[in-house]
PyMOL Python script that loads the backbone (N, CA, C, O; Angstrom):
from pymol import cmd

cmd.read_pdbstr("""\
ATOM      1  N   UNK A   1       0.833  -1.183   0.000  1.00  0.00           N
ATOM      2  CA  UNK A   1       0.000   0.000   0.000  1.00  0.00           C
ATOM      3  C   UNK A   1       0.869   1.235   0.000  1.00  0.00           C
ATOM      4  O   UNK A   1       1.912   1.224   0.654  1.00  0.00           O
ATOM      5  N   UNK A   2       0.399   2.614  -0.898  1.00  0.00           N
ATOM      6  CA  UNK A   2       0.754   3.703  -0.663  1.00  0.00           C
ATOM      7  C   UNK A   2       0.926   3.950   0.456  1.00  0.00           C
ATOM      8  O   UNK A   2       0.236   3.454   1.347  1.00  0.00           O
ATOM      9  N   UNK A   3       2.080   4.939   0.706  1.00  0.00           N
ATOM     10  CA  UNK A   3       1.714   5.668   2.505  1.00  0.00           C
ATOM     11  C   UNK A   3       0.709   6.434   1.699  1.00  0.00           C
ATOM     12  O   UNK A   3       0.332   6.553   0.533  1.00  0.00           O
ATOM     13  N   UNK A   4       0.377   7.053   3.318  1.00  0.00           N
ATOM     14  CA  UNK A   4      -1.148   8.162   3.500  1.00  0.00           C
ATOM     15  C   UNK A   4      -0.285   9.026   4.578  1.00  0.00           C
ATOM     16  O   UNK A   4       0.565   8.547   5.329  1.00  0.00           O
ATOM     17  N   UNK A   5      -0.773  10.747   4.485  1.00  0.00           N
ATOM     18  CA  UNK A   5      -0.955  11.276   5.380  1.00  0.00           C
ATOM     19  C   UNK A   5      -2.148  11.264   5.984  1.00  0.00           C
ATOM     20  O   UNK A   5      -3.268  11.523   5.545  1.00  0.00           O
ATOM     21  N   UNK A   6      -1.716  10.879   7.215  1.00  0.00           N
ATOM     22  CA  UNK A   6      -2.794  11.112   8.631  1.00  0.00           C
ATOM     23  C   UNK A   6      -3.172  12.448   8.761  1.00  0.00           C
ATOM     24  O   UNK A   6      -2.072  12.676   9.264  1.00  0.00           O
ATOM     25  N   UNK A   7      -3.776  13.679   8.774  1.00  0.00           N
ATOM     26  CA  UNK A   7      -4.115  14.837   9.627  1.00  0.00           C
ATOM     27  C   UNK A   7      -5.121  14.680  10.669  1.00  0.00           C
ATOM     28  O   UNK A   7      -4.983  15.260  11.746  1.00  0.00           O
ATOM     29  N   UNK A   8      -5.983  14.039  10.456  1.00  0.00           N
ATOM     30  CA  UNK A   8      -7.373  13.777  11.405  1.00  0.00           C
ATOM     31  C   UNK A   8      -7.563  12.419  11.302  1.00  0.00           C
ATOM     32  O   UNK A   8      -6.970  11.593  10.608  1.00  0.00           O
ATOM     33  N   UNK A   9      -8.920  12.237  12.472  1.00  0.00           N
ATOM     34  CA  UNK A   9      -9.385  11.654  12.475  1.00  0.00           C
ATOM     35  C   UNK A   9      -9.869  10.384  11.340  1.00  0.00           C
ATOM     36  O   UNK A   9      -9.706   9.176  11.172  1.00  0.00           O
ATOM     37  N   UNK A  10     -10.554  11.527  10.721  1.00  0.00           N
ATOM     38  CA  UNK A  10     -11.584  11.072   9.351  1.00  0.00           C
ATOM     39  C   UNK A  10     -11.025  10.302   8.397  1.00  0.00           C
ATOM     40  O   UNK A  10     -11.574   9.520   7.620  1.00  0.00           O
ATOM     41  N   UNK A  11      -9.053  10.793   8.607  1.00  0.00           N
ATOM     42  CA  UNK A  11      -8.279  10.546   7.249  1.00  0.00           C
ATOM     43  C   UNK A  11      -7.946   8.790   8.376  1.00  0.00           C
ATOM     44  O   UNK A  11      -8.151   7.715   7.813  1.00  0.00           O
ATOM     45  N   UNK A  12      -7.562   8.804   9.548  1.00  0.00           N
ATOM     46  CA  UNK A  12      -6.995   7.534   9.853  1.00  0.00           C
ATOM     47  C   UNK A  12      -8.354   6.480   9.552  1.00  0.00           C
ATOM     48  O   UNK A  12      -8.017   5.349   9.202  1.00  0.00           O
ATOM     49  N   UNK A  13      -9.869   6.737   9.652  1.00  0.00           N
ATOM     50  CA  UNK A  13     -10.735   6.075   9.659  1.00  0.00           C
ATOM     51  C   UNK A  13     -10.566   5.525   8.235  1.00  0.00           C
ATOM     52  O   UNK A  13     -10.549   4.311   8.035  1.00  0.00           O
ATOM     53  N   UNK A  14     -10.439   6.429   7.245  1.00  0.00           N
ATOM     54  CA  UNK A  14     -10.346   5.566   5.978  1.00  0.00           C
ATOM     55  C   UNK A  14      -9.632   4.916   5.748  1.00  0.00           C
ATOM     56  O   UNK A  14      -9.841   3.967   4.992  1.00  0.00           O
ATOM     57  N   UNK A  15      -7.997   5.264   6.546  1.00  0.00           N
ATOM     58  CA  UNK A  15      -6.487   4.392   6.032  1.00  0.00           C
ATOM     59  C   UNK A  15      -7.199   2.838   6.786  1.00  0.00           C
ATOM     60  O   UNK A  15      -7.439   1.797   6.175  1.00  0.00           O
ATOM     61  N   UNK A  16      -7.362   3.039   7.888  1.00  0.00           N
ATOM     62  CA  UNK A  16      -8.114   1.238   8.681  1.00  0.00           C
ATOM     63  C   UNK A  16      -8.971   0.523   7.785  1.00  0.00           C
ATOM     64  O   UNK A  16      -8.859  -0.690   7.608  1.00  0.00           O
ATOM     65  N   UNK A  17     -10.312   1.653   6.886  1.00  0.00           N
ATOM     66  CA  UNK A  17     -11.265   0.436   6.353  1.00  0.00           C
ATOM     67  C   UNK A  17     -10.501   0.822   4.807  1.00  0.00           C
ATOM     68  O   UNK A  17     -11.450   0.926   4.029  1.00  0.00           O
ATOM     69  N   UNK A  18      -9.521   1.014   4.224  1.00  0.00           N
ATOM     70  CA  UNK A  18      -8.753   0.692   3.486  1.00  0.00           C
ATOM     71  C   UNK A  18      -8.180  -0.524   3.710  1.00  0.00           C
ATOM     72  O   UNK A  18      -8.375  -1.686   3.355  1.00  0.00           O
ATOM     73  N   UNK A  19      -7.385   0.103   4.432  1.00  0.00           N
ATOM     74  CA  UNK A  19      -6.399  -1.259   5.076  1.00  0.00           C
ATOM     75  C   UNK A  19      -7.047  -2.861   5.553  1.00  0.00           C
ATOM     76  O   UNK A  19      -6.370  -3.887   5.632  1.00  0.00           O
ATOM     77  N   UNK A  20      -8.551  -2.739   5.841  1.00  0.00           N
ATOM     78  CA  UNK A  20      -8.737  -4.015   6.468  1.00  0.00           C
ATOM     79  C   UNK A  20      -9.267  -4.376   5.100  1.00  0.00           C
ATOM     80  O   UNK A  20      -8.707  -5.436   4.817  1.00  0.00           O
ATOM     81  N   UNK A  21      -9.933  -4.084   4.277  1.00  0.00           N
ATOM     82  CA  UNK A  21     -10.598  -4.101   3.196  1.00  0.00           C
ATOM     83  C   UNK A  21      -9.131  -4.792   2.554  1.00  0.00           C
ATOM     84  O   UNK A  21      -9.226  -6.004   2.747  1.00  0.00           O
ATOM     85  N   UNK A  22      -8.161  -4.559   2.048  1.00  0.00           N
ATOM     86  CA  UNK A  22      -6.984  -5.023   1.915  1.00  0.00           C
ATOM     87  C   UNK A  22      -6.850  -6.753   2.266  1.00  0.00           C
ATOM     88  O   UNK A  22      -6.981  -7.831   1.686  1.00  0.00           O
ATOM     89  N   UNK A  23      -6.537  -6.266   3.470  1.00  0.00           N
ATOM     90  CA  UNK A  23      -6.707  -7.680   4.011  1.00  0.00           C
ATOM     91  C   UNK A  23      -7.282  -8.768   3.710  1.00  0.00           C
ATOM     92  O   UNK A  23      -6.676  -9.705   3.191  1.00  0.00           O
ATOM     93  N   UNK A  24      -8.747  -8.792   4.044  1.00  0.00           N
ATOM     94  CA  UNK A  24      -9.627  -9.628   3.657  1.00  0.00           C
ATOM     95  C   UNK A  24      -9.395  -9.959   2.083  1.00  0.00           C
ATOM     96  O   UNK A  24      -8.994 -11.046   1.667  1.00  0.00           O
ATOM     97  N   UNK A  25      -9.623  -9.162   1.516  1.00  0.00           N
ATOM     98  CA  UNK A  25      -9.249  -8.859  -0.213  1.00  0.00           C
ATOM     99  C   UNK A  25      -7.840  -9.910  -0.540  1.00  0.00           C
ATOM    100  O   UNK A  25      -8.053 -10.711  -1.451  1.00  0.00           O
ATOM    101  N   UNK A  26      -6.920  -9.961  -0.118  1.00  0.00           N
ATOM    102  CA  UNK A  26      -5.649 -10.674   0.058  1.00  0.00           C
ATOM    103  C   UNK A  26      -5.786 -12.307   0.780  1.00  0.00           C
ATOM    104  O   UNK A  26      -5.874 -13.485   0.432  1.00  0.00           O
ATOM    105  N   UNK A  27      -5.729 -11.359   2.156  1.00  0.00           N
ATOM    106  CA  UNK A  27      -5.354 -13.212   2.712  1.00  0.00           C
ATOM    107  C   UNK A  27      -6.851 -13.955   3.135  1.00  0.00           C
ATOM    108  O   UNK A  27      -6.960 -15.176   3.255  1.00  0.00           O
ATOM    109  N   UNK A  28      -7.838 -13.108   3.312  1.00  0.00           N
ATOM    110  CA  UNK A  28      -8.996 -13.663   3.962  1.00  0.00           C
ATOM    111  C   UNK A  28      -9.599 -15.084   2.750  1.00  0.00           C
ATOM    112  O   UNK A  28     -10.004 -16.229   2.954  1.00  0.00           O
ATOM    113  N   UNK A  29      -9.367 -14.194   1.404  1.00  0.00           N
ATOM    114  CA  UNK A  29      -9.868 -15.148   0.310  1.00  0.00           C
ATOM    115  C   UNK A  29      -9.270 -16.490   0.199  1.00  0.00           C
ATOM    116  O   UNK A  29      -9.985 -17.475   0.019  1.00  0.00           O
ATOM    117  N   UNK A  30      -7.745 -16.588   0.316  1.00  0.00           N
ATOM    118  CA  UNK A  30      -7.012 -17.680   1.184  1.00  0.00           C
ATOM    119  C   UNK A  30      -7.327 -18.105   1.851  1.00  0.00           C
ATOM    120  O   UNK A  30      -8.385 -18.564   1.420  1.00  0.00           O
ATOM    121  N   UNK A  31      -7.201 -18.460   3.029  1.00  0.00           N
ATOM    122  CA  UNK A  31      -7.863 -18.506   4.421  1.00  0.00           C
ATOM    123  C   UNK A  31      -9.302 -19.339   4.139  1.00  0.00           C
ATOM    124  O   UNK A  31      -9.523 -20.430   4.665  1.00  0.00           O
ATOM    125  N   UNK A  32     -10.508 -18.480   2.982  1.00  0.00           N
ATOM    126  CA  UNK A  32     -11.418 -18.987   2.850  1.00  0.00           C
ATOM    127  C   UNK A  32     -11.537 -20.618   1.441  1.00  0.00           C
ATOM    128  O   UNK A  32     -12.297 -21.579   1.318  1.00  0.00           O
ATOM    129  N   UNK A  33     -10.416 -20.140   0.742  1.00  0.00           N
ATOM    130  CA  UNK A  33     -10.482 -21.475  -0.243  1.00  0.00           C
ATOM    131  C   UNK A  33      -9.042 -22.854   0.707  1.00  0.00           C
ATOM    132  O   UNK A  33      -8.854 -24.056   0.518  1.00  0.00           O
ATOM    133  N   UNK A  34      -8.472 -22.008   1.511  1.00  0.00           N
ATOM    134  CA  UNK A  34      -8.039 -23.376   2.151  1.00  0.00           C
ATOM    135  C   UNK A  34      -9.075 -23.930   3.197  1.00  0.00           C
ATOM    136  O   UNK A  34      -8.867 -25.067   3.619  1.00  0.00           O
ATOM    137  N   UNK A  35      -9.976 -23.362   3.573  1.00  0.00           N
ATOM    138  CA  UNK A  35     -10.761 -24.238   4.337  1.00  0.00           C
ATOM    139  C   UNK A  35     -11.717 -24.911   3.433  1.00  0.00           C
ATOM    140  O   UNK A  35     -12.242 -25.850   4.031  1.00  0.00           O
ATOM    141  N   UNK A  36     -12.181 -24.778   2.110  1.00  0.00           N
ATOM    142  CA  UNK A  36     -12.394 -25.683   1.302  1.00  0.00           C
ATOM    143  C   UNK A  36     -11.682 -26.943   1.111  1.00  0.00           C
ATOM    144  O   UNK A  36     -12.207 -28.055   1.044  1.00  0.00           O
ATOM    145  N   UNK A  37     -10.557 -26.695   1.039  1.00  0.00           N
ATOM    146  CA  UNK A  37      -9.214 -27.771   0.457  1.00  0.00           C
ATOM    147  C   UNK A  37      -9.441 -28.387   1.834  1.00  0.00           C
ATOM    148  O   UNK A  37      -9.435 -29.605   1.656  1.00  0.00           O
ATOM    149  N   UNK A  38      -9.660 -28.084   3.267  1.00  0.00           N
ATOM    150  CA  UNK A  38     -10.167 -29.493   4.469  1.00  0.00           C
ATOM    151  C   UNK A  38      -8.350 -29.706   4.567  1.00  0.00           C
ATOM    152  O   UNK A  38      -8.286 -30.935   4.525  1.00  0.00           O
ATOM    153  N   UNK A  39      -7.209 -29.318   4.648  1.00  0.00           N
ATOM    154  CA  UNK A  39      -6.265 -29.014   4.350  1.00  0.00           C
ATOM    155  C   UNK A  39      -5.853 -28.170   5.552  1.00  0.00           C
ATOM    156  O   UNK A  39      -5.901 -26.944   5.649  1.00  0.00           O
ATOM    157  N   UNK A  40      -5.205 -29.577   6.957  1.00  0.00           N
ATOM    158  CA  UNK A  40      -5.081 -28.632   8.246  1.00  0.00           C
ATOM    159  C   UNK A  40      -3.593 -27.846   7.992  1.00  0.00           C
ATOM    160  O   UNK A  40      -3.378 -26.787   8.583  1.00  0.00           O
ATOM    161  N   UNK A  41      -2.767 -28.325   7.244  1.00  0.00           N
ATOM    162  CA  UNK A  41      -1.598 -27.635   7.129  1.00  0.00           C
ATOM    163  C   UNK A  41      -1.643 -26.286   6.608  1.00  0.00           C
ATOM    164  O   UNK A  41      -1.144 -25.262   7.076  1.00  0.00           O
ATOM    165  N   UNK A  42      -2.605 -26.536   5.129  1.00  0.00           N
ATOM    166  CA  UNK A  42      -2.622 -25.093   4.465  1.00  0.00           C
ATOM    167  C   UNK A  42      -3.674 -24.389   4.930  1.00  0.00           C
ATOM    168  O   UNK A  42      -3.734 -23.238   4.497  1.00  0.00           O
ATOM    169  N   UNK A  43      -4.587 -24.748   5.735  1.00  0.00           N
ATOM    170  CA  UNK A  43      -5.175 -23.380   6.825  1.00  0.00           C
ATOM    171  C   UNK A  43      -4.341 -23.040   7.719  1.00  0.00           C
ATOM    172  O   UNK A  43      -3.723 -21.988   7.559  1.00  0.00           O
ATOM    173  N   UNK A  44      -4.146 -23.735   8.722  1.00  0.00           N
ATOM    174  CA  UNK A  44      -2.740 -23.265   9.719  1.00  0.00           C
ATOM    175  C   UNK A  44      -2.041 -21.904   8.538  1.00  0.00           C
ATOM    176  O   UNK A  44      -2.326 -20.761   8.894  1.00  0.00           O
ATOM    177  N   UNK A  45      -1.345 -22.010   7.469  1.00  0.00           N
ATOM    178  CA  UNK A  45      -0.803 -21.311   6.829  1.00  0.00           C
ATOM    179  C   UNK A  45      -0.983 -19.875   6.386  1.00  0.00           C
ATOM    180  O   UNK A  45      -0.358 -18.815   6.360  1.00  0.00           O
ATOM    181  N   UNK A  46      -2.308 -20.447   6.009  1.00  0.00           N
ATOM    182  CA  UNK A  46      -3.495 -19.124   5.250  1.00  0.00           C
ATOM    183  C   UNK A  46      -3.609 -18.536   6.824  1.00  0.00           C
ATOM    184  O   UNK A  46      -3.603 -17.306   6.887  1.00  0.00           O
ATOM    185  N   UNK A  47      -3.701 -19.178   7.962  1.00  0.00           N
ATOM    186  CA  UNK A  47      -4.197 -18.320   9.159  1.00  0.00           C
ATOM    187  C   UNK A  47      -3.188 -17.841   9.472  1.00  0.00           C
ATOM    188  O   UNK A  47      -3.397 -16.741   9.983  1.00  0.00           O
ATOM    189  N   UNK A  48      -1.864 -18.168   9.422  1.00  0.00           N
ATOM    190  CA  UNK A  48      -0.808 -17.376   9.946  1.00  0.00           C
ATOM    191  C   UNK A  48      -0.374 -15.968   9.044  1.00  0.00           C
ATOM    192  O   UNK A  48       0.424 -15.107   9.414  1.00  0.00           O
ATOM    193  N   UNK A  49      -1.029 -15.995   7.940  1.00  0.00           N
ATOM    194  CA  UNK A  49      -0.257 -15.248   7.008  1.00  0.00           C
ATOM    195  C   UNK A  49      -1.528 -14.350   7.224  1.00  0.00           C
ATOM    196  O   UNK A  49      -1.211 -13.168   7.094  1.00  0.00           O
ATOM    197  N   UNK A  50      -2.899 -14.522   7.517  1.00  0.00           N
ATOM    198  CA  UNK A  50      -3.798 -13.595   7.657  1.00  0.00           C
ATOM    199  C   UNK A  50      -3.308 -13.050   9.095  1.00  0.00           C
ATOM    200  O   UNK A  50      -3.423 -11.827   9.186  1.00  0.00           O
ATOM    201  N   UNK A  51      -2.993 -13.436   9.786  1.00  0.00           N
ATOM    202  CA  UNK A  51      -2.515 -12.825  11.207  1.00  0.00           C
ATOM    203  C   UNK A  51      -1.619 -12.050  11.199  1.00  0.00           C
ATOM    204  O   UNK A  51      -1.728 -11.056  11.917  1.00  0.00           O
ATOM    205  N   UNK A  52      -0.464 -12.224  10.416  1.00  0.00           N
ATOM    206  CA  UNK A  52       0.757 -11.276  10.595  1.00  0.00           C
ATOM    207  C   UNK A  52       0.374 -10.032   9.657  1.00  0.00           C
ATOM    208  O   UNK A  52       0.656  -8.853   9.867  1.00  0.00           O
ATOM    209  N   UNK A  53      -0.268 -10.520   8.678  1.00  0.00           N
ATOM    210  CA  UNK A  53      -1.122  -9.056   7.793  1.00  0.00           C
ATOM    211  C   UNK A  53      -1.664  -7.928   8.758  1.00  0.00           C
ATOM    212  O   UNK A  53      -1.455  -6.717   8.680  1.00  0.00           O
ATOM    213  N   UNK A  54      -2.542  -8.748   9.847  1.00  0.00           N
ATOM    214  CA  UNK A  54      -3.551  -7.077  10.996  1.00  0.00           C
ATOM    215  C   UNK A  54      -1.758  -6.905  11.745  1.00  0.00           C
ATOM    216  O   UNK A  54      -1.496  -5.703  11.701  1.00  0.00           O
ATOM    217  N   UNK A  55      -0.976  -7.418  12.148  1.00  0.00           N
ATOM    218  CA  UNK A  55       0.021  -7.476  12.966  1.00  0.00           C
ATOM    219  C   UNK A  55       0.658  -6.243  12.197  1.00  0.00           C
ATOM    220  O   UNK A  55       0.864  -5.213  12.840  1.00  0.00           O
ATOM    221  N   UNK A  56       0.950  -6.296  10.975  1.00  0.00           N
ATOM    222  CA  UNK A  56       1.853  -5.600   9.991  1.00  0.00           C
ATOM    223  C   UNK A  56       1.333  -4.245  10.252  1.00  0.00           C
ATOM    224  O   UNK A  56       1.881  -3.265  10.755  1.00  0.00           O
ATOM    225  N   UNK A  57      -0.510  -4.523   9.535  1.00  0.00           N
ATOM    226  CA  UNK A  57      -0.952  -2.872   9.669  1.00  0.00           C
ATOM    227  C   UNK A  57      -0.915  -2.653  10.892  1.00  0.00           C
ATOM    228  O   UNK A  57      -1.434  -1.550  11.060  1.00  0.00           O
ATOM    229  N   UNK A  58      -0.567  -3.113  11.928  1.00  0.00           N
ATOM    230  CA  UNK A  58      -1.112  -2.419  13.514  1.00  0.00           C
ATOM    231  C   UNK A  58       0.377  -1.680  13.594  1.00  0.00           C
ATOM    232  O   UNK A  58       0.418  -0.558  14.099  1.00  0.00           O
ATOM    233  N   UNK A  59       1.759  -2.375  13.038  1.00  0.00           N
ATOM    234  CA  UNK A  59       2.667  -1.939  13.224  1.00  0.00           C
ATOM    235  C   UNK A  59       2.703  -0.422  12.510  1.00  0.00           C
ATOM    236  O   UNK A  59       3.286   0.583  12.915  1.00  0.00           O
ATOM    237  N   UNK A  60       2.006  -0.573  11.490  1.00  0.00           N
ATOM    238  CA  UNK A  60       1.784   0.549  10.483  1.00  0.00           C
ATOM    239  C   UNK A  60       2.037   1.454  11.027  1.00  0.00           C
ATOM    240  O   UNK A  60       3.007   2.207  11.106  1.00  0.00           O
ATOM    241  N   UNK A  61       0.427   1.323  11.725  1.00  0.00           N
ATOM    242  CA  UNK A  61      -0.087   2.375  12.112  1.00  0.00           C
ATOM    243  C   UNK A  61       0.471   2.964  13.186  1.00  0.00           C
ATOM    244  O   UNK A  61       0.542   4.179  13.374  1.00  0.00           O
ATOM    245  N   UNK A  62       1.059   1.700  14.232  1.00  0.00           N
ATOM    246  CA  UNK A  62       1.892   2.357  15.084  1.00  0.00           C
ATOM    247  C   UNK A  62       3.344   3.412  14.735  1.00  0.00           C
ATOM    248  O   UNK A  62       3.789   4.350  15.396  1.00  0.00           O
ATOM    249  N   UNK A  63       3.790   2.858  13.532  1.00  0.00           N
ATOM    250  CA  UNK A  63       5.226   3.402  13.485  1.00  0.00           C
ATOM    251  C   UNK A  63       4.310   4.697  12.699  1.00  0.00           C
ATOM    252  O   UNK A  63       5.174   5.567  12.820  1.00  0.00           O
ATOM    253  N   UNK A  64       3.456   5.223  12.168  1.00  0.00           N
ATOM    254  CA  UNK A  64       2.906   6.622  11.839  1.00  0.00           C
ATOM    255  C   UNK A  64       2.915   7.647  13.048  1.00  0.00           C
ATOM    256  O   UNK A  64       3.492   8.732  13.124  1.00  0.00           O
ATOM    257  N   UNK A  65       2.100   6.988  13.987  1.00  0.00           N
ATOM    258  CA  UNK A  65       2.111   7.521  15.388  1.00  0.00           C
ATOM    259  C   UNK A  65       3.363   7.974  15.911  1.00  0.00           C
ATOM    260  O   UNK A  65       3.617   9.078  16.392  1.00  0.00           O
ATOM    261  N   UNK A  66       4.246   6.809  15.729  1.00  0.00           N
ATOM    262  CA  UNK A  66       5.779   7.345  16.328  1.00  0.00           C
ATOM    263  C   UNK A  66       6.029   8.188  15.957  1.00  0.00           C
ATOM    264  O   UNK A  66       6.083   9.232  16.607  1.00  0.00           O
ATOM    265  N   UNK A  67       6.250   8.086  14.906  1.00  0.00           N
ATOM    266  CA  UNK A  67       6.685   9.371  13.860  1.00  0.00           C
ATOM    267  C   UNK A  67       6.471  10.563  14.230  1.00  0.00           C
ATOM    268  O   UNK A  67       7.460  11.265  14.023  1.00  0.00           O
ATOM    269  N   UNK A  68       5.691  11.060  14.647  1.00  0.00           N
ATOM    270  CA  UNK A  68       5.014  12.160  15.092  1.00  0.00           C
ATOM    271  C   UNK A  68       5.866  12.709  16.287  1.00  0.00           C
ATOM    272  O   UNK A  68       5.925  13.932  16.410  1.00  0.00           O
ATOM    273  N   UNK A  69       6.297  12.190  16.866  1.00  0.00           N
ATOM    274  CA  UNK A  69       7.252  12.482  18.002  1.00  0.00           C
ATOM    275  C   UNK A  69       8.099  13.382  17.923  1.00  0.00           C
ATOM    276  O   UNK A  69       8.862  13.594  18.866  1.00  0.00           O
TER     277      UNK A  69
END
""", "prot")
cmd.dss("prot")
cmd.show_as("cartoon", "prot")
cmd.util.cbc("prot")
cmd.orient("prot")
């Protein structure tokens, strides 16, 4: 993803339902055709890789915040 400037509120609300919208869009669709496949290895997989994705943006968002310092 592009960076974004933050100024407000309004602008971080969109970077999140950007960002989760992302997500889902990416790994959730994974996640959802390995639990088709009944496939405990490649869910384990799809779930780890959907996890470190919110992990990533949380870092995001945190290191924006820092920044500010």
């Amino acid at each position: 993803m592009d960076p974004r400037i933050v100024d407000s509120r309004d602008d971080f609300a969109h970077w999140a339902i950007d960002r989760a919208n992302a997500i889902l869009t990416d790994q959730g669709s994974d996640l959802a055709t390995a639990g088709r496949s009944a496939s405990e290895v490649r869910i384990g997989e799809t779930a780890q890789a959907l996890g470190q994705a919110i992990v990533d943006a949380l870092l995001e968002a945190y290191d924006g915040l820092a920044g500010d310092e």
